[in-house]
Every structure is written in C-alpha cells, then in structure tokens.
C-alpha positions in Angstrom: 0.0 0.0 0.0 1.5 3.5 -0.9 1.7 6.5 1.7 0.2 9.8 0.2 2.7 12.0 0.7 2.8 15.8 0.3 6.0 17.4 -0.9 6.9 21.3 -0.8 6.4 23.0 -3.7 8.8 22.5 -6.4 9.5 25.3 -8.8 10.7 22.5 -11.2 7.4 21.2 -11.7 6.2 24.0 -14.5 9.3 23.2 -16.4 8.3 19.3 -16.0 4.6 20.5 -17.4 6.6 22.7 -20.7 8.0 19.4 -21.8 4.9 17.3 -21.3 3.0 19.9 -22.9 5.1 19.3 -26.5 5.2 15.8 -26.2 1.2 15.7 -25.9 0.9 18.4 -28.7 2.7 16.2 -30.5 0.9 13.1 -29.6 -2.3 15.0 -30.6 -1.1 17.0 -33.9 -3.9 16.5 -35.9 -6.1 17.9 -33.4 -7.2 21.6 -32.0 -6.1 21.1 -28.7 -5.1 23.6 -25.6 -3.1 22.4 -22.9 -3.5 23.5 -19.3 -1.1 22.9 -16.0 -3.4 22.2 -13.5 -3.5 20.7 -9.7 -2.1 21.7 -7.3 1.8 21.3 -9.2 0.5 24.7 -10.9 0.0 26.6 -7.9 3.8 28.3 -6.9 4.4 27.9 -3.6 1.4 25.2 -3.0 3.1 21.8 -1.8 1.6 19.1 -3.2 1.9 15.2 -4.6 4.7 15.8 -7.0 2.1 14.3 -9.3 1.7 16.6 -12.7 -1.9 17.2 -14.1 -2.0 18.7 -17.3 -5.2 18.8 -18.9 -6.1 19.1 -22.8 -9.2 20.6 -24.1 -10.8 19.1 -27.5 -13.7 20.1 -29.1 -15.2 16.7 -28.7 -14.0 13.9 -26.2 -15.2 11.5 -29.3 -12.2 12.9 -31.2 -9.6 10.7 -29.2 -9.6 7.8 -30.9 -7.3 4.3 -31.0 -4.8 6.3 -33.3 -4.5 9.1 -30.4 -4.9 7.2 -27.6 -1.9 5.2 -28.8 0.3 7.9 -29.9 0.0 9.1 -25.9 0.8 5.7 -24.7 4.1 6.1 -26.8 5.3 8.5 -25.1 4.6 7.1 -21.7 0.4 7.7 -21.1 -1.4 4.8 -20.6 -5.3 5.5 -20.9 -7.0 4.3 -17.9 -11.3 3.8 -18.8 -13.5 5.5 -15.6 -16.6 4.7 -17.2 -18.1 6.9 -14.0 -16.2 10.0 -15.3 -18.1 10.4 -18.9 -17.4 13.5 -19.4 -13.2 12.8 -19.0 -10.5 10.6 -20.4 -7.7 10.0 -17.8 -4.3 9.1 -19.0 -1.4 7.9 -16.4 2.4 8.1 -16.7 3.7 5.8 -14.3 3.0 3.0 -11.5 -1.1 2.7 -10.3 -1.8 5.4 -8.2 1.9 6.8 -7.6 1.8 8.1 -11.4 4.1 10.7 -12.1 1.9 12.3 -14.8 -1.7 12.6 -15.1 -3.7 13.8 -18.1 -6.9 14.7 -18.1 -8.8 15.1 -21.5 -12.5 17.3 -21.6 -14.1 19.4 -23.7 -12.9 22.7 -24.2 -14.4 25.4 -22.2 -16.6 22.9 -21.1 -17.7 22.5 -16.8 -15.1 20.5 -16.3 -12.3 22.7 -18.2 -13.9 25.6 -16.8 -13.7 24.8 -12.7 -10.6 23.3 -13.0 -9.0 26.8 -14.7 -11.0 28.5 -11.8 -9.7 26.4 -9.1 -6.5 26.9 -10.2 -6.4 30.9 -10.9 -8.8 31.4 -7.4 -5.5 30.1 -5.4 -3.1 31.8 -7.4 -4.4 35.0 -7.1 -5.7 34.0 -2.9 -2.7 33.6 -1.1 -4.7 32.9 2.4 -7.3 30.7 0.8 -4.0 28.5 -0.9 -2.6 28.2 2.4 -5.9 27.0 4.0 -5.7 24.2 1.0 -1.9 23.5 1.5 -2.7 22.9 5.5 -5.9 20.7 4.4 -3.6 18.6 2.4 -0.7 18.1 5.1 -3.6 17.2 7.4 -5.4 14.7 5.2 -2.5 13.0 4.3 -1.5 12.2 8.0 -5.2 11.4 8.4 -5.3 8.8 5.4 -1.4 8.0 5.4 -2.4 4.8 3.3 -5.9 5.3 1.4 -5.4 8.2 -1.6 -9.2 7.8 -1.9 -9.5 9.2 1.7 -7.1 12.0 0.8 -9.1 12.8 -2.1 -12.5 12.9 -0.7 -11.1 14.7 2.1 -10.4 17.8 -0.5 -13.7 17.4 -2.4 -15.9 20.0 -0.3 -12.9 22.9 0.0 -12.6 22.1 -3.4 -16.0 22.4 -4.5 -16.4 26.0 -2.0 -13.5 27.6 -3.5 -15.3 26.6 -7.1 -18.5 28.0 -6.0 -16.7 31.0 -5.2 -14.7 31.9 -8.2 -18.1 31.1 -9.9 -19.3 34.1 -8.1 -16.6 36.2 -7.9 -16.3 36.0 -11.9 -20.1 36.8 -12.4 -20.3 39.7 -10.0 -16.6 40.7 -11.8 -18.4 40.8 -15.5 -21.5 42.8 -14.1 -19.5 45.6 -12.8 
C-alpha cells in the first residue's frame, strides 16, 4: 500500500509541465487542442503530490480515438477507462496510483475545463485561501497515510467551495 505524501512546492514542476506539454501536442497534432497545467503542481508555492496534471481541451472527447490514444501511450500515457467519469479521459504516466503524470482530457471550455482553470487561478491570485488548502492537504495526508481515496474525498468540499466562489466572484466581476 502507498503513503500519500505531500511534498513542498517544487518550482521544477512548471518546467516538468513545458515538456509534457510538447510531447502531448505532438501526440495529438492532428487535433485543435489547448493544454493547461493544472492541480495543485501549478500553484507556486502550494506543496503538493509531486504528481503533474495537465489537462487538454478538445472540441469533442469523441475525437480521441485508437490512433491518439496510442500515440499518448508512446510516449509514456497509458489510458486508464473511468466509465463513471463520462465526461473525462484520464491518462497515467507511471505505477497505479503513484503516477508521475496525469492527463486529463475534456471538452474545451466545457464544466469540467472551466472549474478546473477556476480552481487553479482562485488560489493563485488568494494567497490565504492556498494556504488553507496547502494545510488541508498536510492534514489529510497524515489522516489517510495509506488510502489516496480518503485524501481525495477529504479535498472534495474545500474544493467544491473555492469553485462555487470563483463562480461568483467571476459573475459579479463581469456585471460591474
């Protein structure tokens, strides 16, 4: 059983995400694709898994066929099927569940692409609120040492708050 562990942040990790990024470009050429860092490996001074999400935005999920979900497992991805996630393809670099690379394919500008650009820009631009998340995590990883599914529920309602509230912040924003 693996220990979820929180590192400190590491500025290497957005240099990590810069050469992911061409090699998935280049693993989806044919396509009209945008690639996000996301997680918390995008927030500077957030400490996190050194796990790195990027994310890539299609048009259509429909578009990543055999030929492209091969090309990503050449260059390490291997496409893991969460029938309960629909409206996401998940790729893993790496060992189950101590991956060194997630990918996470949605629609573009979609719900899904949209809360997890918000998430990401709401703790950049909140220093208190990304320290509230960065003690959350230390404490839910000594809480479930040994059960990354207890880690990760753990985060789901901050998560969802600090969604909600970006949400809000961005509509009252564009009325002003």
């Amino acid at each position: 059983m693996e220990e979820v562990i929180v590192d400190e942040y590491n500025p290497n990790w957005s240099r990590e995400f810069e050469e992911e990024k061409i090699k998935i470009i280049n693993a989806l050429s044919d396509l009209q694709v945008v690639i996000e860092h996301i997680g918390s490996t995008s927030i500077p001074g957030l400490g996190s898994k050194p796990i790195i999400d990027s994310m890539a935005g299609v048009s259509s999920l429909e578009l990543i066929d055999e030929t492209y979900i091969r090309n990503l497992y050449d260059i390490g991805y291997e496409y893991v099927n969460k029938p309960e996630f629909p409206e996401r393809l998940f790729f893993r670099r790496g060992q189950w569940r101590a991956g060194t690379h997630h990918l996470h394919v949605y629609k573009y500008q979609g719900k899904n692409w949209n809360d997890n650009i918000l998430f990401r820009d709401f703790l950049k631009k909140n220093p208190e609120i990304k320290n509230e998340y960065y003690t959350l995590k230390k404490k839910l990883a000594e809480q479930y040492k040994h059960d990354r599914v207890g880690y990760t529920d753990g985060k789901a309602d901050f998560i969802k708050g600090i969604i909600n509230r970006a949400y809000t912040r961005d509509i009252i924003g564009n009325q002003q």
